[in-house]
C-alpha positions as CSV (number, residue, x, y, z in Angstrom):
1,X,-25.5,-7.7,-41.9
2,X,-27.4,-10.5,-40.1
3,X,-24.9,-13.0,-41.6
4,X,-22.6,-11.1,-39.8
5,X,-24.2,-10.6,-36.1
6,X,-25.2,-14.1,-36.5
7,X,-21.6,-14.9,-37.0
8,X,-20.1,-12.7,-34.6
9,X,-22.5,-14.4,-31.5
10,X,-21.3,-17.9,-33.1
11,X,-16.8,-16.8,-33.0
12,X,-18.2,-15.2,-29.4
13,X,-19.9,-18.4,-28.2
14,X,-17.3,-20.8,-29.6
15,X,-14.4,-18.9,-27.6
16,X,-16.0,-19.3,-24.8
17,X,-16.5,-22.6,-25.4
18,X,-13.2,-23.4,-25.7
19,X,-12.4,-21.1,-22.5
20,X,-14.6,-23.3,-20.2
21,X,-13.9,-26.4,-21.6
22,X,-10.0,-26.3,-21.1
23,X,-10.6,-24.1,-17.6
24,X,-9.8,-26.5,-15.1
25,X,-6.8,-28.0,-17.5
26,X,-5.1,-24.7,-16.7
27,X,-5.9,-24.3,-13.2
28,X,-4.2,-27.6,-12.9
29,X,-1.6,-27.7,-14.9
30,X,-0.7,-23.9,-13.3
31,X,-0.9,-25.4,-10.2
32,X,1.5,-28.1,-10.6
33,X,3.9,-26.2,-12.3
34,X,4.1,-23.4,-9.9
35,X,4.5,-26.3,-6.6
36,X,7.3,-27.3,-8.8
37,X,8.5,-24.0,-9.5
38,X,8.6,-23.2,-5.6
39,X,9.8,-26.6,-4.1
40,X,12.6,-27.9,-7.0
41,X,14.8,-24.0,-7.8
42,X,17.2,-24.3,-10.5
43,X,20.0,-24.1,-8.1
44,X,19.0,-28.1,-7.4
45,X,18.6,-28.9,-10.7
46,X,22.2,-27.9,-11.2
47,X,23.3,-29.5,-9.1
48,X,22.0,-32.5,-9.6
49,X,23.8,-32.1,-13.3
50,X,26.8,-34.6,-13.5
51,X,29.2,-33.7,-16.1
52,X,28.5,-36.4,-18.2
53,X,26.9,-35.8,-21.1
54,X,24.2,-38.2,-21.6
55,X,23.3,-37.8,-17.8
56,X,22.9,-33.9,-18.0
57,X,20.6,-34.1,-21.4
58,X,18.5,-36.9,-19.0
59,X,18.3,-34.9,-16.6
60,X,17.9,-31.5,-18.6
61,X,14.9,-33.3,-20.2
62,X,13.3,-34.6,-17.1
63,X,13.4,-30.8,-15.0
64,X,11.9,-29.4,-18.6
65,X,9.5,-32.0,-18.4
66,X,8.3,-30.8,-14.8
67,X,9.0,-27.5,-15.3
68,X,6.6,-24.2,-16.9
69,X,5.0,-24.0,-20.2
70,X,5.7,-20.9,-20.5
71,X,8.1,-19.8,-23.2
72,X,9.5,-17.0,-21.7
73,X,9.7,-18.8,-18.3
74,X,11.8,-21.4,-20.0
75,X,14.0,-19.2,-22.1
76,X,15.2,-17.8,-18.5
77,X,15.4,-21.0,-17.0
78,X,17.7,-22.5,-19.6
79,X,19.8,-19.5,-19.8
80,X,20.1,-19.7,-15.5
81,X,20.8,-23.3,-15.9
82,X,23.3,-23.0,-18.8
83,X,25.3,-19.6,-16.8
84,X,25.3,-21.6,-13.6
85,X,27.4,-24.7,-15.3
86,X,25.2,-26.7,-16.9
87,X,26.2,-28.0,-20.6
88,X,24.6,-26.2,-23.6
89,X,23.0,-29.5,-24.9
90,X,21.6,-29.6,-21.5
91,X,19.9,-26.3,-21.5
92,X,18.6,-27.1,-24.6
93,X,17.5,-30.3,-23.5
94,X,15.8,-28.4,-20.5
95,X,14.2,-25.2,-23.1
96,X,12.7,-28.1,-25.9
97,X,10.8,-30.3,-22.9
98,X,9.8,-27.6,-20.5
99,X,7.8,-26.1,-23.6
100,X,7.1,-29.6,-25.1
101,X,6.7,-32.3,-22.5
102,X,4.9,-30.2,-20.2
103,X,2.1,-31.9,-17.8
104,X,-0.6,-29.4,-18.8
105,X,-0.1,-28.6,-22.2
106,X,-0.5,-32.7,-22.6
107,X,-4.0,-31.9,-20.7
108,X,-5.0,-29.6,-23.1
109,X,-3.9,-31.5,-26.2
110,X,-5.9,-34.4,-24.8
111,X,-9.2,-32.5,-24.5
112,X,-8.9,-30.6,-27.8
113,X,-7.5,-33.0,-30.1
114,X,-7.8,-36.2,-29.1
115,X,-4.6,-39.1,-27.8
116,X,-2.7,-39.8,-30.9
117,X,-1.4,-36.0,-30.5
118,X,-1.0,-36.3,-26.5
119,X,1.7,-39.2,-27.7
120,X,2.7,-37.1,-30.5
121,X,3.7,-34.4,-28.1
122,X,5.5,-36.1,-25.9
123,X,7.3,-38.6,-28.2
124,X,7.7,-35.8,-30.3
125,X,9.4,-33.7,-27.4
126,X,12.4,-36.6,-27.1
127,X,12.9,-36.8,-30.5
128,X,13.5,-32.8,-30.7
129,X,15.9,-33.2,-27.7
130,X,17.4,-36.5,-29.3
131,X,17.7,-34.5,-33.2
132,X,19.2,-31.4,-31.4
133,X,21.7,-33.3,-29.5
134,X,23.3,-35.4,-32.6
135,X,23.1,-31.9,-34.3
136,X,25.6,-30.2,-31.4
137,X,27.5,-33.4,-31.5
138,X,27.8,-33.2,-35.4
139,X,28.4,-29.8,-35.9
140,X,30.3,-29.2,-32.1
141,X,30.5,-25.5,-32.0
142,X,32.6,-24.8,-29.3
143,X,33.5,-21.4,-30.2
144,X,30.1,-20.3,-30.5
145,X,29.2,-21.7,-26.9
146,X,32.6,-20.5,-25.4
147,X,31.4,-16.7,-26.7
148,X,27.6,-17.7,-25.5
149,X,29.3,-18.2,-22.0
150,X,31.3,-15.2,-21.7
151,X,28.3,-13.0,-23.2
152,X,26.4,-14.0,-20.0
153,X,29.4,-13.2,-17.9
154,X,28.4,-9.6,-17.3
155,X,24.5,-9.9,-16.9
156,X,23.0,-9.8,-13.4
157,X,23.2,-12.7,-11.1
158,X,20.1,-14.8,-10.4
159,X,20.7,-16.6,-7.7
160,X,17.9,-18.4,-6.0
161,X,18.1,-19.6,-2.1
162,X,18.6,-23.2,-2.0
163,X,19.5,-23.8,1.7
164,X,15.5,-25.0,2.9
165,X,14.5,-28.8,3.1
166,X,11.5,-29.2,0.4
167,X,10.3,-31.7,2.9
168,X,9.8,-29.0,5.8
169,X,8.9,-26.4,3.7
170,X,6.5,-28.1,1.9
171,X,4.2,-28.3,5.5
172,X,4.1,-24.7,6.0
173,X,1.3,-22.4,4.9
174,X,3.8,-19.4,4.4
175,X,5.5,-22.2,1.4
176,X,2.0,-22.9,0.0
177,X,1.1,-18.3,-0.2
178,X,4.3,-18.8,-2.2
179,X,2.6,-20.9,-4.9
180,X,-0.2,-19.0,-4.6
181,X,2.4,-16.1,-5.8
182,X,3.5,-18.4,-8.4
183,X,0.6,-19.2,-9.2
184,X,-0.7,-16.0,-10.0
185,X,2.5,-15.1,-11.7
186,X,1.8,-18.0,-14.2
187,X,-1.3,-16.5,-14.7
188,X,0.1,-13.1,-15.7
189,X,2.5,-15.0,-17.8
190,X,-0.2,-16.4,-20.3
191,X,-3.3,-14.6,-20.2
192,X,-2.8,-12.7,-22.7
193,X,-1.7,-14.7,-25.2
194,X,-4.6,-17.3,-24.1
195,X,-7.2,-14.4,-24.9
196,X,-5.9,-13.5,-27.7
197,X,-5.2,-17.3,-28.5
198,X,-9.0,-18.7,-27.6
199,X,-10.9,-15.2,-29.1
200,X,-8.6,-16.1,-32.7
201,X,-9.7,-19.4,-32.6
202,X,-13.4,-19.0,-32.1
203,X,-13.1,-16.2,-35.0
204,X,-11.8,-18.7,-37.1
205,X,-14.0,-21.4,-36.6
206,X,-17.1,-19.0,-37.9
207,X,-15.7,-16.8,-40.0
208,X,-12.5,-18.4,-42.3
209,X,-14.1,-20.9,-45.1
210,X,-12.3,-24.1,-45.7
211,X,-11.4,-23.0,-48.7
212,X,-8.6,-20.3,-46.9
213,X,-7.2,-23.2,-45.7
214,X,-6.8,-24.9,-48.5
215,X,-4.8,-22.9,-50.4
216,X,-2.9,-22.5,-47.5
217,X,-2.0,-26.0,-46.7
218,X,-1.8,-27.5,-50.2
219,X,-4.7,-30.3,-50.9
220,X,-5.7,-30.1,-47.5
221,X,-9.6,-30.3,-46.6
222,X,-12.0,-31.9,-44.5
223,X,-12.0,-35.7,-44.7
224,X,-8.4,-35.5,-46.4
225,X,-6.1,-38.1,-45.1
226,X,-3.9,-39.3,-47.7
227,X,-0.9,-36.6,-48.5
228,X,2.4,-37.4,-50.8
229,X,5.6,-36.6,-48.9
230,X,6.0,-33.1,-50.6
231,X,2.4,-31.6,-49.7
232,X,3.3,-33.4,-45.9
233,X,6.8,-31.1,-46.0
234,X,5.2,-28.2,-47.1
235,X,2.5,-28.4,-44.4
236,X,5.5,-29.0,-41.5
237,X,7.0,-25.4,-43.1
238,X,3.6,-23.5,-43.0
239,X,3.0,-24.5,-39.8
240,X,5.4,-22.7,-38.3
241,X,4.4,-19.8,-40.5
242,X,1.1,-20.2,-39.1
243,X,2.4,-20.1,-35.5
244,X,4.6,-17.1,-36.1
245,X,1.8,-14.7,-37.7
246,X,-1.0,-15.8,-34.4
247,X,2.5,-14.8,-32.4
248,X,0.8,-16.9,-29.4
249,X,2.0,-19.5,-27.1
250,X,1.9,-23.2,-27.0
251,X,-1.0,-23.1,-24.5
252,X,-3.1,-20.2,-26.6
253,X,-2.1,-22.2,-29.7
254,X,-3.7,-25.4,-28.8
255,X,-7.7,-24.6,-30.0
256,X,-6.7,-23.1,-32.9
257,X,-4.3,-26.4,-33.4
258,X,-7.4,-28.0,-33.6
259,X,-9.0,-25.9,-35.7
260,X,-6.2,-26.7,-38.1
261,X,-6.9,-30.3,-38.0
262,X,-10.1,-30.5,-38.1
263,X,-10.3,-28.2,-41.7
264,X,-7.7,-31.2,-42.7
265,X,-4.3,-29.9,-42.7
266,X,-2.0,-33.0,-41.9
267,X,-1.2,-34.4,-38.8
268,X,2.5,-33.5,-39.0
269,X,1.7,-30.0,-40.2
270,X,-0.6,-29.6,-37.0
271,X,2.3,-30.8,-34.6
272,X,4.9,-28.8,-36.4
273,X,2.6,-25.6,-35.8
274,X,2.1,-26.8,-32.1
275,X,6.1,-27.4,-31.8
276,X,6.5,-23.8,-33.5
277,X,6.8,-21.9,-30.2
278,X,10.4,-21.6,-30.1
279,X,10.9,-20.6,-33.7
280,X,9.2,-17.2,-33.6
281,X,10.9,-13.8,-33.6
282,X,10.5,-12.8,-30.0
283,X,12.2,-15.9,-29.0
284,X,14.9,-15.7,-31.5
285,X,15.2,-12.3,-30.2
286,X,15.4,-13.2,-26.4
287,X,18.4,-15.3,-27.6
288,X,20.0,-12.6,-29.2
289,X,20.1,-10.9,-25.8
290,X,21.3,-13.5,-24.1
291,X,23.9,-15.4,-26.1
292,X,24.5,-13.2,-29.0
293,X,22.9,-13.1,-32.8
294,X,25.4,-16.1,-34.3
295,X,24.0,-18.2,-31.3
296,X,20.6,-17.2,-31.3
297,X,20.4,-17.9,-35.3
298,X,22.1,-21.2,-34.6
299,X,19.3,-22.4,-31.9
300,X,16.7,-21.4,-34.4
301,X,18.8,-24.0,-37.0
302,X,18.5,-26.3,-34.5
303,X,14.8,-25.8,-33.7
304,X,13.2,-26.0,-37.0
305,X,15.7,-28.4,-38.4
306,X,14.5,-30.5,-35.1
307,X,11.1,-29.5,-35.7
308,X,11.0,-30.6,-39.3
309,X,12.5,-33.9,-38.5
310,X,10.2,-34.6,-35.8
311,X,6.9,-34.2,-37.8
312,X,7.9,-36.1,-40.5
313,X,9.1,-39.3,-38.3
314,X,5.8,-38.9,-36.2
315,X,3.5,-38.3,-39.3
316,X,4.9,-41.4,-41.2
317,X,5.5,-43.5,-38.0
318,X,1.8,-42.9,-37.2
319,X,0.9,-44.0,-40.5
320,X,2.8,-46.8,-40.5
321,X,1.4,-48.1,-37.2
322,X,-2.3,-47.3,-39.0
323,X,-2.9,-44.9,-35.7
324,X,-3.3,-41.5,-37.8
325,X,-6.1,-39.5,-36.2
326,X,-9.3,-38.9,-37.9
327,X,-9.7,-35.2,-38.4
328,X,-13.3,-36.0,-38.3
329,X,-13.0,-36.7,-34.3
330,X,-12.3,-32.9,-33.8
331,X,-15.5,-30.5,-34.5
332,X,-14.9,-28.7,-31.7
333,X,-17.4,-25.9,-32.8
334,X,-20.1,-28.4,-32.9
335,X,-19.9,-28.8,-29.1
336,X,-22.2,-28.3,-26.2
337,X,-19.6,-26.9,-24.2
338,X,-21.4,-25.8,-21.4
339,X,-23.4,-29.0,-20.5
340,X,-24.1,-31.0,-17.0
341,X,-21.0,-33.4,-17.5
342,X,-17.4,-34.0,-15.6
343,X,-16.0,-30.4,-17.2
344,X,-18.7,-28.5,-15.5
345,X,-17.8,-30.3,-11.8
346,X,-13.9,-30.5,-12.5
347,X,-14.0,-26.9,-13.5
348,X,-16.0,-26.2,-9.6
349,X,-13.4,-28.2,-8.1
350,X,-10.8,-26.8,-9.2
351,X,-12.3,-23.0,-9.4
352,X,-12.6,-23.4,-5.6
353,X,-8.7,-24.4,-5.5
354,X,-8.1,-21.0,-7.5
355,X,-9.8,-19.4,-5.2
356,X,-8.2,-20.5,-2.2
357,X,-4.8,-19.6,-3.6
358,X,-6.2,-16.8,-4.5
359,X,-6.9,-15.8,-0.5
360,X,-3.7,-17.2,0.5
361,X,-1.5,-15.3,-2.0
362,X,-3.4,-11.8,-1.2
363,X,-3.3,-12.1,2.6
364,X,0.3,-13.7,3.0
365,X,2.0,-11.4,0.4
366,X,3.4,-9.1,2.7
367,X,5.7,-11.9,4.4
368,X,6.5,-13.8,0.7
369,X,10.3,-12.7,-0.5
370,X,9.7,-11.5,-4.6
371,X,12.8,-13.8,-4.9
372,X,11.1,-15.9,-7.7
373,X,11.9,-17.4,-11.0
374,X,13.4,-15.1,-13.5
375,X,11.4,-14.6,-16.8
376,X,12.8,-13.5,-20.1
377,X,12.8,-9.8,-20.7
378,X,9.6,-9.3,-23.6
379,X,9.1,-6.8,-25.7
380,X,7.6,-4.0,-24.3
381,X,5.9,-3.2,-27.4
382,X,4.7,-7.1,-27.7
383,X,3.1,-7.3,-24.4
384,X,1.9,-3.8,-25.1
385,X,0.3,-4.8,-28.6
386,X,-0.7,-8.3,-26.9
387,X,-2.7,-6.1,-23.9
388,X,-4.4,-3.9,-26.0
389,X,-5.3,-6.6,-28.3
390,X,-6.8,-9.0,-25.3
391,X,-9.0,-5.9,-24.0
392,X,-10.1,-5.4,-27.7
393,X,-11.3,-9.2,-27.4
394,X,-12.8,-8.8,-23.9
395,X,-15.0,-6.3,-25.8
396,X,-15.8,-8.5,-28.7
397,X,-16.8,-11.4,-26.7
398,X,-19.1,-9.0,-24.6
399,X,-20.5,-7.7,-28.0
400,X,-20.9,-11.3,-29.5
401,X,-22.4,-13.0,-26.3
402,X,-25.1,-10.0,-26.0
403,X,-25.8,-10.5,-30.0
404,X,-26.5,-14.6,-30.0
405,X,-28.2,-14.3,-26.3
406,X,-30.6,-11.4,-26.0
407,X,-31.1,-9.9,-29.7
């Protein structure tokens, strides 16, 4: 029982941990994605879209790129983009980089697991879009994007007002209340999964022996770098497996990427589990809703085909350039977390930021139009399980804090 208690205050401290360490990451990356969000709308990203093909998967990639992390945020955004015109390679494009090459989910990689996976992730985010797009141009299923089209025909419009200069509206307070909305609304998006995401993490880290991980990523362990190409493959497939049964996002996903590394599962098996976010059943669902179950079952071809590609030229490319990362580097649970260095003042800073979009959003609200960026519907049941379960953590962490502090 002791073992336990002791444990529990150890998963409760670590969480925490992780929590304060990646705090001002979030607040930062939140807060240039939602001045994004509010001063470059989908309508000008359309139209911006030529119709030539290489241009629009440019250009596709580069609006993902500084667009949300958000899954669901850029499921809707790609279907909006691909209704309004754009090509479906495009909006594919757009949905692999705005959940891939993301400015803040390259912060958070950075501060949990070190630079070779910052390059991974963003190398890695081209080479999905570049797989996926000589896959379309392969297979060219015009049929099935024709029937895509036409499926959207009948859902509601989601037009978004494009008429204001950026450059005036970018001095007015009322313009910087509504990223303060968006902000918050980025917020609501992921807090959830990031609960659930950090408490599973810091569970993990005290509770789940090496030895779990072991037989779950074949010859994997701590210290282990050298893999044959089979064990390598079959770590890229459990990844995903991994990222489907934590049902979290990319941003939750991230300590408990770490985690993964650091118990010496391969570095290709650790970016396919961070690139799994697009292959789980909510989004393969979402699809379904939009385009129709043939389509949605083709993006998920595309995905973990992409996906499986992807790992395997990073893993051996890595190797080949002697630039692996040491899973040694990442002991995450080892940490001081809280200590006197430039996390505890960035997280102040940026804290004090928060807070200040906090008071505009609250007291300009009334005169903010709720004309904002479209999310994907979830599952009510989801983000019912997913609320319940982040209260249920709340309470753990409060339980496990109290245990390793005061008894």
């Amino acid at each position: 029982m002791d073992d336990f208690l002791e444990q529990w205050g150890e998963a409760a401290y670590t969480t925490t941990g992780f929590f304060w360490m990646a705090l001002w990451a979030f607040i930062l990356g939140y807060i240039i994605s939602s001045m994004i969000q509010i001063f470059v709308t989908e309508q000008r990203m359309q139209k911006t879209m030529g119709k030539n093909e290489s241009k629009s998967v440019l250009l596709g990639t580069f609006f993902g790129f500084i667009s949300s992390s958000c899954s669901f945020a850029a499921l809707a955004s790609a279907k909006s983009l691909f209704k309004k015109g754009a090509s479906f390679v495009s909006s594919i494009a757009f949905l692999l980089a705005s959940t891939n090459l993301v400015i803040e989910l390259g912060i958070i990689i950075s501060i949990f697991l070190g630079w070779q996976f910052v390059v991974g992730e963003y190398i890695g985010g081209l080479l999905l879009v570049l797989i996926c797009w000589i896959l379309i141009r392969v297979i060219n299923p015009k049929k099935l994007i024709e029937k895509a089209r036409k499926n959207l025909e009948g859902q509601d419009s989601d037009e978004i007002d494009d008429s204001k200069d950026w450059k005036k509206q970018i001095q007015k307070e009322e313009s910087w209340a509504r990223v303060a909305k968006k902000y918050k609304m980025e917020w609501q998006m992921v807090w959830k999964d990031v609960t659930v995401g950090f408490t599973i993490a810091g569970i993990v880290a005290a509770f789940v022996p090496d030895s779990f991980f072991q037989t779950l990523f074949i010859n994997s362990g701590q210290g282990k770098t050298d893999f044959s190409i089979l064990e390598v493959l079959e770590h890229i497939v459990v990844g995903p497996i991994a990222a489907f049964l934590t049902f979290i996002g990319s941003m939750g996903n991230i300590p408990l990427a770490a985690l993964l590394f650091g118990k010496g599962v391969s570095f290709a098996g650790v970016m396919a589990f961070i690139f799994s976010d697009l292959v789980v059943f909510p989004v393969l669902r979402i699809n379904a809703k939009y385009y129709g179950w043939k389509m949605s079952l083709f993006i998920l071809f595309l995905l973990f085909t992409a996906l499986i590609g992807t790992s395997l030229a990073l893993h051996y490319s890595f190797d080949l350039l002697n630039i692996l990362p040491d899973p040694s580097q990442v002991k995450i649970q080892d940490k001081d977390h809280f200590k006197l260095d430039y996390t505890f003042y960035l997280n102040i800073v940026f804290l004090a930021i928060s807070g200040y979009l906090i008071y505009l959003g609250f007291f300009k609200r009334k005169n903010i139009a709720h004309s904002m960026s479209e999310m994907a519907p979830k599952s009510p049941l989801l983000e019912k399980i997913l609320k319940y379960a982040a209260f249920i953590c709340y309470v753990w962490l409060t339980g496990g804090l109290v245990i390793k502090f005061m008894l």
